[in-house]
PQR file with spaces between the fields and no chain letter, atoms N, CA, C, O and H, PARSE charges and radii, in Angstrom:
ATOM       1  N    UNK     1     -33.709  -14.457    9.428 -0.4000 1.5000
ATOM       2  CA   UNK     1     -33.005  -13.592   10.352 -0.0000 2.0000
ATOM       3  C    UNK     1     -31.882  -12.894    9.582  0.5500 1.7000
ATOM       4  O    UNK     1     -31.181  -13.548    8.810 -0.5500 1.4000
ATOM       5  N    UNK     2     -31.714  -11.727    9.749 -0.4000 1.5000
ATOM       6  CA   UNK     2     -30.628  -10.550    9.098 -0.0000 2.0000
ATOM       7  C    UNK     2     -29.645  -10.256   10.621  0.5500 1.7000
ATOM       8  O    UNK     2     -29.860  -10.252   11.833 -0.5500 1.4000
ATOM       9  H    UNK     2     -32.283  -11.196   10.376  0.4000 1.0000
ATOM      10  N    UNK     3     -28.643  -10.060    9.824 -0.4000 1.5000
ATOM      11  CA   UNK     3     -27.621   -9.487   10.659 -0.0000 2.0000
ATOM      12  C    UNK     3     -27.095   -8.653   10.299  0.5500 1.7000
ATOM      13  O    UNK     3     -26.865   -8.752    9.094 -0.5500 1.4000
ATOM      14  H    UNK     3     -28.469  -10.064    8.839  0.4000 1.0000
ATOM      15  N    UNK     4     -26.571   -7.378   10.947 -0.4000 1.5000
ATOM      16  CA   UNK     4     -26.884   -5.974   10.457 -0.0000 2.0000
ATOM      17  C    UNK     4     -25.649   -5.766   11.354  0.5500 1.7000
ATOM      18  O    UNK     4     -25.672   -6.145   12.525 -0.5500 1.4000
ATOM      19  H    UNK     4     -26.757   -7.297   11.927  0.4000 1.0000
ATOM      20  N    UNK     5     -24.201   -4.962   10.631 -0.4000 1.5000
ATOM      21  CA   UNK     5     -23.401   -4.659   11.397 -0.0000 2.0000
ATOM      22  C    UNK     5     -23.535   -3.433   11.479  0.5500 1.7000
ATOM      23  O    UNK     5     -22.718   -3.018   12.302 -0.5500 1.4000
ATOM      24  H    UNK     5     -24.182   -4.654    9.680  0.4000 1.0000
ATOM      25  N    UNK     6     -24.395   -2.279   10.881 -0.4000 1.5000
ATOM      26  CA   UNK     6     -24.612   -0.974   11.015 -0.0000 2.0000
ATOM      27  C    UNK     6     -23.779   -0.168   10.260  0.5500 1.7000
ATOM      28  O    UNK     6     -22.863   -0.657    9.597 -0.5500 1.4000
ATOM      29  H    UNK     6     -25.058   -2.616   10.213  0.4000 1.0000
ATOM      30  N    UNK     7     -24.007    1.018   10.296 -0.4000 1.5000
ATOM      31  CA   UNK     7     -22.854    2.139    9.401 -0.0000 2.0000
ATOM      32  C    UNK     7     -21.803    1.966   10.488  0.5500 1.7000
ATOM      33  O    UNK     7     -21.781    1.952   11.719 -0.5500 1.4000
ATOM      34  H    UNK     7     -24.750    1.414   10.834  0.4000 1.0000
ATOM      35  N    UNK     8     -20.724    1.807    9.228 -0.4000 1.5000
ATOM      36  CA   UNK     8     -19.525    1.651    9.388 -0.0000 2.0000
ATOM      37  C    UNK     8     -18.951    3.243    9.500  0.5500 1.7000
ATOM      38  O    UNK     8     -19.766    4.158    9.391 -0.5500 1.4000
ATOM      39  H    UNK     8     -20.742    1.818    8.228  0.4000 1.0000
ATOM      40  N    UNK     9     -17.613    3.517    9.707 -0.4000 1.5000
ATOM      41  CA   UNK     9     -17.394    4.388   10.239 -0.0000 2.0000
ATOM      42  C    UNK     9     -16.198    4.573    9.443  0.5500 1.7000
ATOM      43  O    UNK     9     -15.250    3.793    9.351 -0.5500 1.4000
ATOM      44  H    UNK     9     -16.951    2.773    9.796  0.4000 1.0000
ATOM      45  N    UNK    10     -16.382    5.917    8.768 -0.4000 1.5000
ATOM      46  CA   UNK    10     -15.300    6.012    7.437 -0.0000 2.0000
ATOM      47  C    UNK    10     -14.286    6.046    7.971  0.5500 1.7000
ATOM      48  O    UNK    10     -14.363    6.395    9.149 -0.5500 1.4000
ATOM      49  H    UNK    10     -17.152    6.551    8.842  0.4000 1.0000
ATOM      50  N    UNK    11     -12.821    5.712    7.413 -0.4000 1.5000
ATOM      51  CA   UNK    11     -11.848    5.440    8.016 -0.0000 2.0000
ATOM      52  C    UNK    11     -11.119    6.938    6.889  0.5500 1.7000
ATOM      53  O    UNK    11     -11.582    7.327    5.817 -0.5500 1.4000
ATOM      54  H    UNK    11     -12.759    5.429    6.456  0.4000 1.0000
ATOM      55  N    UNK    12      -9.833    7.503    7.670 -0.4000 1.5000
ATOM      56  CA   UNK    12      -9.530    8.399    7.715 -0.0000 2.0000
ATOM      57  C    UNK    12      -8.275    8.425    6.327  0.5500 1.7000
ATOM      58  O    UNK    12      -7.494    7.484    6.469 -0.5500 1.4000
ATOM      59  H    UNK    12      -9.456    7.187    8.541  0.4000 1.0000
ATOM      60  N    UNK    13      -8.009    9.154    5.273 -0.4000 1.5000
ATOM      61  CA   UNK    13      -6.893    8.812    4.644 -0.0000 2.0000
ATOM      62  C    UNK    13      -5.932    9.697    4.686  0.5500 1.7000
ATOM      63  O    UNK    13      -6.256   10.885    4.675 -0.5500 1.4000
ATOM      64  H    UNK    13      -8.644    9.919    5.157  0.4000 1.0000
ATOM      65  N    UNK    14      -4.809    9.402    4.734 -0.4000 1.5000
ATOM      66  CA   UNK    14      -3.515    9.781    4.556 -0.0000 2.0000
ATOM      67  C    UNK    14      -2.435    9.865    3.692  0.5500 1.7000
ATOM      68  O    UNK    14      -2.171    8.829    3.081 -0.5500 1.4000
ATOM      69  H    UNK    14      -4.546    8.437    4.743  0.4000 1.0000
ATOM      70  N    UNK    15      -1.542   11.126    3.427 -0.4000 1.5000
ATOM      71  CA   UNK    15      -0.671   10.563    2.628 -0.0000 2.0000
ATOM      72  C    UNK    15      -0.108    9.592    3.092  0.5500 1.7000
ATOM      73  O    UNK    15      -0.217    9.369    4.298 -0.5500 1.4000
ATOM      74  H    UNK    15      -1.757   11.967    3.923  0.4000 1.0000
ATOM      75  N    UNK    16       0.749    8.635    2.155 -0.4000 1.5000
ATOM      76  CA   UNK    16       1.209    7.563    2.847 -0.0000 2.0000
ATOM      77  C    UNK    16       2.336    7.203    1.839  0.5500 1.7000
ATOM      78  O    UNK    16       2.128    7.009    0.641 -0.5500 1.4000
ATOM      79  H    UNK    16       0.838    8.816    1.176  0.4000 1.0000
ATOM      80  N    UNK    17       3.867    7.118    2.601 -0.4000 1.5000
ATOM      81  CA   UNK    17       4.809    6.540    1.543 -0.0000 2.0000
ATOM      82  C    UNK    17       5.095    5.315    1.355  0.5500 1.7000
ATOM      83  O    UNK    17       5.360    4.565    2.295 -0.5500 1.4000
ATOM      84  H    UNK    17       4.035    7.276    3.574  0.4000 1.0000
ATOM      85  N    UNK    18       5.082    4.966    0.208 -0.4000 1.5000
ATOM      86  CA   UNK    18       5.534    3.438   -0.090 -0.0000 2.0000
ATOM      87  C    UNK    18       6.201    3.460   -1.215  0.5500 1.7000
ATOM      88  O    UNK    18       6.304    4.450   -1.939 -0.5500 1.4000
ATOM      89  H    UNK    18       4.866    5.575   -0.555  0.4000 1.0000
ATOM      90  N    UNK    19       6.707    2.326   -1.428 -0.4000 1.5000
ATOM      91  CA   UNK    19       7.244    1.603   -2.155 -0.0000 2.0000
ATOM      92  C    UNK    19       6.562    1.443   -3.506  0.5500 1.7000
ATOM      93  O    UNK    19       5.343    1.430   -3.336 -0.5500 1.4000
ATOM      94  H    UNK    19       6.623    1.521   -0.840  0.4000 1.0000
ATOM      95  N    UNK    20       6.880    1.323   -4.707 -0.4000 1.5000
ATOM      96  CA   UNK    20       6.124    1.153   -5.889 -0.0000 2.0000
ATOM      97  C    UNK    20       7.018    0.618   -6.696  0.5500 1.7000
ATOM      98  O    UNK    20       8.229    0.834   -6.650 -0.5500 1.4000
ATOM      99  H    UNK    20       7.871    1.333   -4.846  0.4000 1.0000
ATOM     100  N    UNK    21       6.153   -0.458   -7.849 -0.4000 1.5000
ATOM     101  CA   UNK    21       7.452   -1.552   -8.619 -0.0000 2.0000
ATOM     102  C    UNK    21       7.054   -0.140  -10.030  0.5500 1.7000
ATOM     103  O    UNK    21       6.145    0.586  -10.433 -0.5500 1.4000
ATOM     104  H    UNK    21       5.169   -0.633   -7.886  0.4000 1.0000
ATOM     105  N    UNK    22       8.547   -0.515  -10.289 -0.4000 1.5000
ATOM     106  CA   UNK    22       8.965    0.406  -11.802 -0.0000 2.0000
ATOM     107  C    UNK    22       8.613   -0.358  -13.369  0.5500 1.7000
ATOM     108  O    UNK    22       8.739    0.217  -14.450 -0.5500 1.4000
ATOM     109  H    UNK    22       9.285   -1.104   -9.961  0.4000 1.0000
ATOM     110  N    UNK    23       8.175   -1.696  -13.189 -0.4000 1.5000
ATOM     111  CA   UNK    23       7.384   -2.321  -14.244 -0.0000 2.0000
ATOM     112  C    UNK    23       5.891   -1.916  -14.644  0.5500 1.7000
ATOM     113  O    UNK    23       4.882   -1.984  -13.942 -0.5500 1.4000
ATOM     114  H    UNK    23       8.072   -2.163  -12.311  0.4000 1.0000
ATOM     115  N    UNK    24       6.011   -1.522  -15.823 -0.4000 1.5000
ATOM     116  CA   UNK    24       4.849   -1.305  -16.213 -0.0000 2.0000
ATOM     117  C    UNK    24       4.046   -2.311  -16.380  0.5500 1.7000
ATOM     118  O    UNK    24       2.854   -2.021  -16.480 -0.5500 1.4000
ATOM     119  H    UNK    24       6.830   -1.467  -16.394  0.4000 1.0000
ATOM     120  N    UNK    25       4.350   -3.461  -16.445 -0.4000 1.5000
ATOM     121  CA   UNK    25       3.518   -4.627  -16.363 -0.0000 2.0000
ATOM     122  C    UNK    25       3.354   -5.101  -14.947  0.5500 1.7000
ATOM     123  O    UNK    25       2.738   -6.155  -14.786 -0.5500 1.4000
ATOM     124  H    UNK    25       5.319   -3.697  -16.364  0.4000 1.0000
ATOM     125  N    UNK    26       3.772   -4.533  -14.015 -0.4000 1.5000
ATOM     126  CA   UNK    26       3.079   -4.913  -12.696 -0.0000 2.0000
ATOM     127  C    UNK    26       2.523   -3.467  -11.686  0.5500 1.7000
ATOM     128  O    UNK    26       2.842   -2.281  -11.612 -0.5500 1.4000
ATOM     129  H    UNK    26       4.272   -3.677  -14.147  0.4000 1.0000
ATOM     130  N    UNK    27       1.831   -4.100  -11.218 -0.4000 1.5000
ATOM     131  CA   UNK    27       0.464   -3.457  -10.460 -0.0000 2.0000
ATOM     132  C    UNK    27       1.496   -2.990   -8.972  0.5500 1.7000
ATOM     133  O    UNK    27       1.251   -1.925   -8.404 -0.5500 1.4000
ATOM     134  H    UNK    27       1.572   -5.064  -11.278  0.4000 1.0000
ATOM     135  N    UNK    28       2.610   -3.902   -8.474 -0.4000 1.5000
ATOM     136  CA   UNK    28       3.143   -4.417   -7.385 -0.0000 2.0000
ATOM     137  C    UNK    28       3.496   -3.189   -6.232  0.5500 1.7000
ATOM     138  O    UNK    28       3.969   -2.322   -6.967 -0.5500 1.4000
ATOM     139  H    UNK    28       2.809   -4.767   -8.935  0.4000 1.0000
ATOM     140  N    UNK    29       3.529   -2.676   -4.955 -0.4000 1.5000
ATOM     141  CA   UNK    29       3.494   -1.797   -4.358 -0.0000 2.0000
ATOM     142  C    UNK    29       3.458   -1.844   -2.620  0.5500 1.7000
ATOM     143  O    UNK    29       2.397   -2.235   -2.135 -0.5500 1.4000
ATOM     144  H    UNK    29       3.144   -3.380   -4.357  0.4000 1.0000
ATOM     145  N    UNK    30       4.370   -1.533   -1.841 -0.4000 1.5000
ATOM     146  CA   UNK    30       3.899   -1.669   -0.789 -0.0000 2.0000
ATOM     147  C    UNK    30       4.355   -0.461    0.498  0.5500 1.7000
ATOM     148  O    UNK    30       5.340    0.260    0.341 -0.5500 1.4000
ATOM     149  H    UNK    30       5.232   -1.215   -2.235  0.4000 1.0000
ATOM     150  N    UNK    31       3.645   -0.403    1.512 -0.4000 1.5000
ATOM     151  CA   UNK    31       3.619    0.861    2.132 -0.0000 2.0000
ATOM     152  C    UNK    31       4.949    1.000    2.596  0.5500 1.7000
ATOM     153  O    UNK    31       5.204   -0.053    3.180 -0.5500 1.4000
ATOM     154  H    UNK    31       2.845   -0.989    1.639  0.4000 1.0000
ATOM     155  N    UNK    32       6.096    1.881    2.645 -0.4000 1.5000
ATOM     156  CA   UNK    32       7.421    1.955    3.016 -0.0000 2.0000
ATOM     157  C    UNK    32       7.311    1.416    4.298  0.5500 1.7000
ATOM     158  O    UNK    32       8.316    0.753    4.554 -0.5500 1.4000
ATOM     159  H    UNK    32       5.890    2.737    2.170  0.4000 1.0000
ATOM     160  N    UNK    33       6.451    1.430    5.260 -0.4000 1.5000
ATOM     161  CA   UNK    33       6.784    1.336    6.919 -0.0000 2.0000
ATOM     162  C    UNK    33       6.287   -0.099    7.223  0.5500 1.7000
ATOM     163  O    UNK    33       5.843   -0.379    8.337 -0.5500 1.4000
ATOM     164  H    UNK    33       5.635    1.969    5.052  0.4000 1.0000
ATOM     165  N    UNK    34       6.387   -1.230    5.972 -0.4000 1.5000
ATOM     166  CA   UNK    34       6.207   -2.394    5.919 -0.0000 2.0000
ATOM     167  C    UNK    34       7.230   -2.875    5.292  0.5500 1.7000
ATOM     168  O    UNK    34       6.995   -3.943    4.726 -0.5500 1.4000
ATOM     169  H    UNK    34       6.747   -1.003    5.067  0.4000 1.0000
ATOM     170  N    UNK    35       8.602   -2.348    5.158 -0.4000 1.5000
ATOM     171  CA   UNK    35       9.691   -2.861    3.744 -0.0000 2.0000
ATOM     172  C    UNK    35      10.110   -3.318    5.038  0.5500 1.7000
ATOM     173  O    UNK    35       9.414   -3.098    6.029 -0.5500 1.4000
ATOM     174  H    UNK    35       8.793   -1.481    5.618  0.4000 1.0000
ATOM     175  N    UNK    36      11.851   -4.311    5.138 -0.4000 1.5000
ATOM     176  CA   UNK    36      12.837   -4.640    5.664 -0.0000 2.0000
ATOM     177  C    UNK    36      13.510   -4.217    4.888  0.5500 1.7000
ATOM     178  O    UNK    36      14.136   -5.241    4.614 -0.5500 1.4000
ATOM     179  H    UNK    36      12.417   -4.489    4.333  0.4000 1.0000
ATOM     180  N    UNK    37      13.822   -3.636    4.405 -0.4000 1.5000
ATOM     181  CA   UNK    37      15.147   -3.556    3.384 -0.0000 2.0000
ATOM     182  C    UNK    37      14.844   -1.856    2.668  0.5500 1.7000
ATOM     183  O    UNK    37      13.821   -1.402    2.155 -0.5500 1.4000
ATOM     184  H    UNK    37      13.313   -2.805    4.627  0.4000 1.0000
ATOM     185  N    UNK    38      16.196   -1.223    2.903 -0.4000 1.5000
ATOM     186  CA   UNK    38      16.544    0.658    2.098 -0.0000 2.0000
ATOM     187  C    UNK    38      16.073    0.234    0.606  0.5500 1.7000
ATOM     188  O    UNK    38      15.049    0.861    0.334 -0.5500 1.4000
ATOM     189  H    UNK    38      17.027   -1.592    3.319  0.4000 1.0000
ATOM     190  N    UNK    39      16.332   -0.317   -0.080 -0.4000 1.5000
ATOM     191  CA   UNK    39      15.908   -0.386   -1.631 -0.0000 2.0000
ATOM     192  C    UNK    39      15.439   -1.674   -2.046  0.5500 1.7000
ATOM     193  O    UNK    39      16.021   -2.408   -2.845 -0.5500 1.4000
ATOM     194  H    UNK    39      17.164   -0.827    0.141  0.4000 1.0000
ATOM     195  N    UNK    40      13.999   -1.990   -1.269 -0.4000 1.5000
ATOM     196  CA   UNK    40      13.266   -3.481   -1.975 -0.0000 2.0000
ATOM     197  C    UNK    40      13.040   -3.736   -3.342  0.5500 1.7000
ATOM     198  O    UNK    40      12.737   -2.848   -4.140 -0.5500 1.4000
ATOM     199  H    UNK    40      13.527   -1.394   -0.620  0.4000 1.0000
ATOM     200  N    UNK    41      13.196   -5.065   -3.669 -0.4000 1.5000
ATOM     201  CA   UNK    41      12.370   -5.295   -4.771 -0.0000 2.0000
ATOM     202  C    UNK    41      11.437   -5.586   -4.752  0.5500 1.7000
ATOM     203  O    UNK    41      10.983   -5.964   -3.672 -0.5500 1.4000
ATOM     204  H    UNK    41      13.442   -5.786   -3.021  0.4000 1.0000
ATOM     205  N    UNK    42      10.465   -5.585   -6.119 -0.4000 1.5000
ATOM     206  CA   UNK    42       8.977   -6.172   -5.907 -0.0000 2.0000
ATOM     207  C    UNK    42       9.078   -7.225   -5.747  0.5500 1.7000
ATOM     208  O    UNK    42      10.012   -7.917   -6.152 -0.5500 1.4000
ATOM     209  H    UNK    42      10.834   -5.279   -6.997  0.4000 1.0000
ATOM     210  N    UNK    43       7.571   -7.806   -4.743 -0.4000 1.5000
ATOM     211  CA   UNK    43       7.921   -9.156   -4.260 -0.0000 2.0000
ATOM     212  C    UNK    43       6.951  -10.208   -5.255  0.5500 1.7000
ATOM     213  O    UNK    43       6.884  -11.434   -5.165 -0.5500 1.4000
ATOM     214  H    UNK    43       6.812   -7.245   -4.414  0.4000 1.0000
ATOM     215  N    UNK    44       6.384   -9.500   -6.019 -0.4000 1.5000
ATOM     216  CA   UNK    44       5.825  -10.094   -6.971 -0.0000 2.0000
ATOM     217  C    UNK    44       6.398  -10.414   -8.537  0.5500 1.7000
ATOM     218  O    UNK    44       6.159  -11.350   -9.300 -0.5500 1.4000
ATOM     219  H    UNK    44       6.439   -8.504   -6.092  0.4000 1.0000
ATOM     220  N    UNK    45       7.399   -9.027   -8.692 -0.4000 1.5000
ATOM     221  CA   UNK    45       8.009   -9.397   -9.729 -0.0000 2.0000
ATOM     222  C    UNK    45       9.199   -9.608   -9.928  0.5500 1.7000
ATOM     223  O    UNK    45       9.574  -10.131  -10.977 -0.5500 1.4000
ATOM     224  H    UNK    45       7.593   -8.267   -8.072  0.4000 1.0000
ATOM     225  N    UNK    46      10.003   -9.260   -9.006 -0.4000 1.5000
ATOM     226  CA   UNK    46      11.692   -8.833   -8.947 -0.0000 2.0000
ATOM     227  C    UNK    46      12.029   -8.137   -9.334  0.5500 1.7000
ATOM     228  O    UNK    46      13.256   -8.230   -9.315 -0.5500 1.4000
ATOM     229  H    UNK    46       9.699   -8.835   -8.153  0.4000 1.0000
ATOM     230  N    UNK    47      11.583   -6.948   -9.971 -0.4000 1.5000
ATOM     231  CA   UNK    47      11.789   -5.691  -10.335 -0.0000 2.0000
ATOM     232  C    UNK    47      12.609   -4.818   -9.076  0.5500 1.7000
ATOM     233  O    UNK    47      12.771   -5.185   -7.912 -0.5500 1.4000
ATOM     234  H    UNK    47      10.586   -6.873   -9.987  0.4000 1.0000
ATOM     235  N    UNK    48      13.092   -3.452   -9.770 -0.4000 1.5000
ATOM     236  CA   UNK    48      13.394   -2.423   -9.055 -0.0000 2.0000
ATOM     237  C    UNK    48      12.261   -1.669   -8.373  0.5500 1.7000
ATOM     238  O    UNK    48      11.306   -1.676   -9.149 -0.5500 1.4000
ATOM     239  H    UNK    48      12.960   -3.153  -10.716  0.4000 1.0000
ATOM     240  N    UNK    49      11.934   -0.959   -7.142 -0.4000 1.5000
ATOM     241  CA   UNK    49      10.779   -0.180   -6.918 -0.0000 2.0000
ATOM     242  C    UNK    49      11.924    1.049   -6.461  0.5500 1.7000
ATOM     243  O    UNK    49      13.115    1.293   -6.269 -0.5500 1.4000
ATOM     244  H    UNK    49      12.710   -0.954   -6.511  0.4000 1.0000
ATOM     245  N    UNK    50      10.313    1.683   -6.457 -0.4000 1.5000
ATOM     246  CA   UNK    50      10.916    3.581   -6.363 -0.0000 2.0000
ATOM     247  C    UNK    50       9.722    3.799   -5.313  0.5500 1.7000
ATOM     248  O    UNK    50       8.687    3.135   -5.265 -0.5500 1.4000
ATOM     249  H    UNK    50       9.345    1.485   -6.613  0.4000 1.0000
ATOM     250  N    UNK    51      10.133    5.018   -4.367 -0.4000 1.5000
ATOM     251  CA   UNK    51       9.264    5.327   -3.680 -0.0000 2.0000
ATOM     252  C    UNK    51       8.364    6.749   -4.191  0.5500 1.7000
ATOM     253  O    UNK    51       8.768    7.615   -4.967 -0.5500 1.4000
ATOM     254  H    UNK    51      10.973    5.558   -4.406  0.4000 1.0000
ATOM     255  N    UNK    52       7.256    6.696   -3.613 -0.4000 1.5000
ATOM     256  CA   UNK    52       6.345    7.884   -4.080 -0.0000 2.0000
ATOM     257  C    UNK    52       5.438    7.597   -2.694  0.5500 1.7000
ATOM     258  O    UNK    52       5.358    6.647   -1.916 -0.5500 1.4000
ATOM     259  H    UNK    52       6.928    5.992   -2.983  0.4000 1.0000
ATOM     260  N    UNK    53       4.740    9.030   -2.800 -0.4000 1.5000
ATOM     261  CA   UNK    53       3.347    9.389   -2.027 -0.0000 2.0000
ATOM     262  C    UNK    53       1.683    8.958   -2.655  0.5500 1.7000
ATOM     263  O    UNK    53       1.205    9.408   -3.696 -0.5500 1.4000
ATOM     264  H    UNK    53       4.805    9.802   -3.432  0.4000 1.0000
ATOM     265  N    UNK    54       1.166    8.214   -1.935 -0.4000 1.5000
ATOM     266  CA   UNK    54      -0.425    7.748   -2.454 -0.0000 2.0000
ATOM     267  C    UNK    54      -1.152    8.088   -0.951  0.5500 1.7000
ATOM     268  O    UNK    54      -0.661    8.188    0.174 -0.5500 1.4000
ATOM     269  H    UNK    54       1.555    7.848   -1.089  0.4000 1.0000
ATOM     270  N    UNK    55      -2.042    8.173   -1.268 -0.4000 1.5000
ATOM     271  CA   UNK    55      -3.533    8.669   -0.382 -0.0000 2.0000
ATOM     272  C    UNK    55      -3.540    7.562   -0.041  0.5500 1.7000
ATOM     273  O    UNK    55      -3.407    6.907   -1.074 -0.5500 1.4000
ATOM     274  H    UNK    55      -2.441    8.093   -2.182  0.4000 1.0000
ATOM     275  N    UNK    56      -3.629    6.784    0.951 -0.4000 1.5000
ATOM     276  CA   UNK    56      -4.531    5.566    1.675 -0.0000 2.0000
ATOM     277  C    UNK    56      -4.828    5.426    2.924  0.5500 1.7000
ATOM     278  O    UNK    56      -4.260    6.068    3.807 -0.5500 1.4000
ATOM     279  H    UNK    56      -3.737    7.316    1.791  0.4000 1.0000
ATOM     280  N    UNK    57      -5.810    4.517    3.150 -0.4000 1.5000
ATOM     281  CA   UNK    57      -6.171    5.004    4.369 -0.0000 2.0000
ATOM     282  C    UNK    57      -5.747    4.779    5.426  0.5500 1.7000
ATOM     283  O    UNK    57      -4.861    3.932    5.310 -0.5500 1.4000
ATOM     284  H    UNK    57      -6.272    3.996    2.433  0.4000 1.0000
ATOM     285  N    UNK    58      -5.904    5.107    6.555 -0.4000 1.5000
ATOM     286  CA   UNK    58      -4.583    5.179    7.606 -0.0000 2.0000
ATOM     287  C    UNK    58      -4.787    3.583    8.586  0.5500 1.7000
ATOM     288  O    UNK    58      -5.814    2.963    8.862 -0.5500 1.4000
ATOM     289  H    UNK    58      -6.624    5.794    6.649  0.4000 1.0000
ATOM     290  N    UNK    59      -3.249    3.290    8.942 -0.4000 1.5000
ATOM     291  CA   UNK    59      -3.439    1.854    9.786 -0.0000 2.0000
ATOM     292  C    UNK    59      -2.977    2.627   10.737  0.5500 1.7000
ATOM     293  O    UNK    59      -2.239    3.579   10.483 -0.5500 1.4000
ATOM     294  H    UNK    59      -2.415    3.795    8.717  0.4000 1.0000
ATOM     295  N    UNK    60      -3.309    2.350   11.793 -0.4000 1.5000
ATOM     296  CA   UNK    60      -2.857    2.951   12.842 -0.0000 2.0000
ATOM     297  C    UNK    60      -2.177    1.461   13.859  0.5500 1.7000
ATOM     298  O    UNK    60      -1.653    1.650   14.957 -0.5500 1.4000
ATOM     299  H    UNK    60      -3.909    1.577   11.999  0.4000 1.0000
């Protein structure tokens, strides 16, 4: 027996601002409208982050 959830239904992308760590050795990043805090650090590295614009796809 197969189970078949069908075509999925492309989800829509957006610019989107977030948060981004300023270490080049970390990957670390998160969407601004998920921070608590005006100037987070990464929560992976303790670094400084900076904000920028990335394409992703939209949470509604």
């Amino acid at each position: 027996m197969s189970f078949s959830r069908g075509p999925k239904e492309p989800v829509p992308e957006v610019d989107t601002n977030v948060w981004s760590c300023t270490s080049e050795a970390c990957q670390g990043w998160m969407r601004e409208s998920y921070s608590f805090s005006e100037e987070p650090e990464c929560p992976l590295c303790k670094s400084s982050m900076e904000q920028e614009v990335r394409v992703l796809p939209e949470v509604k």
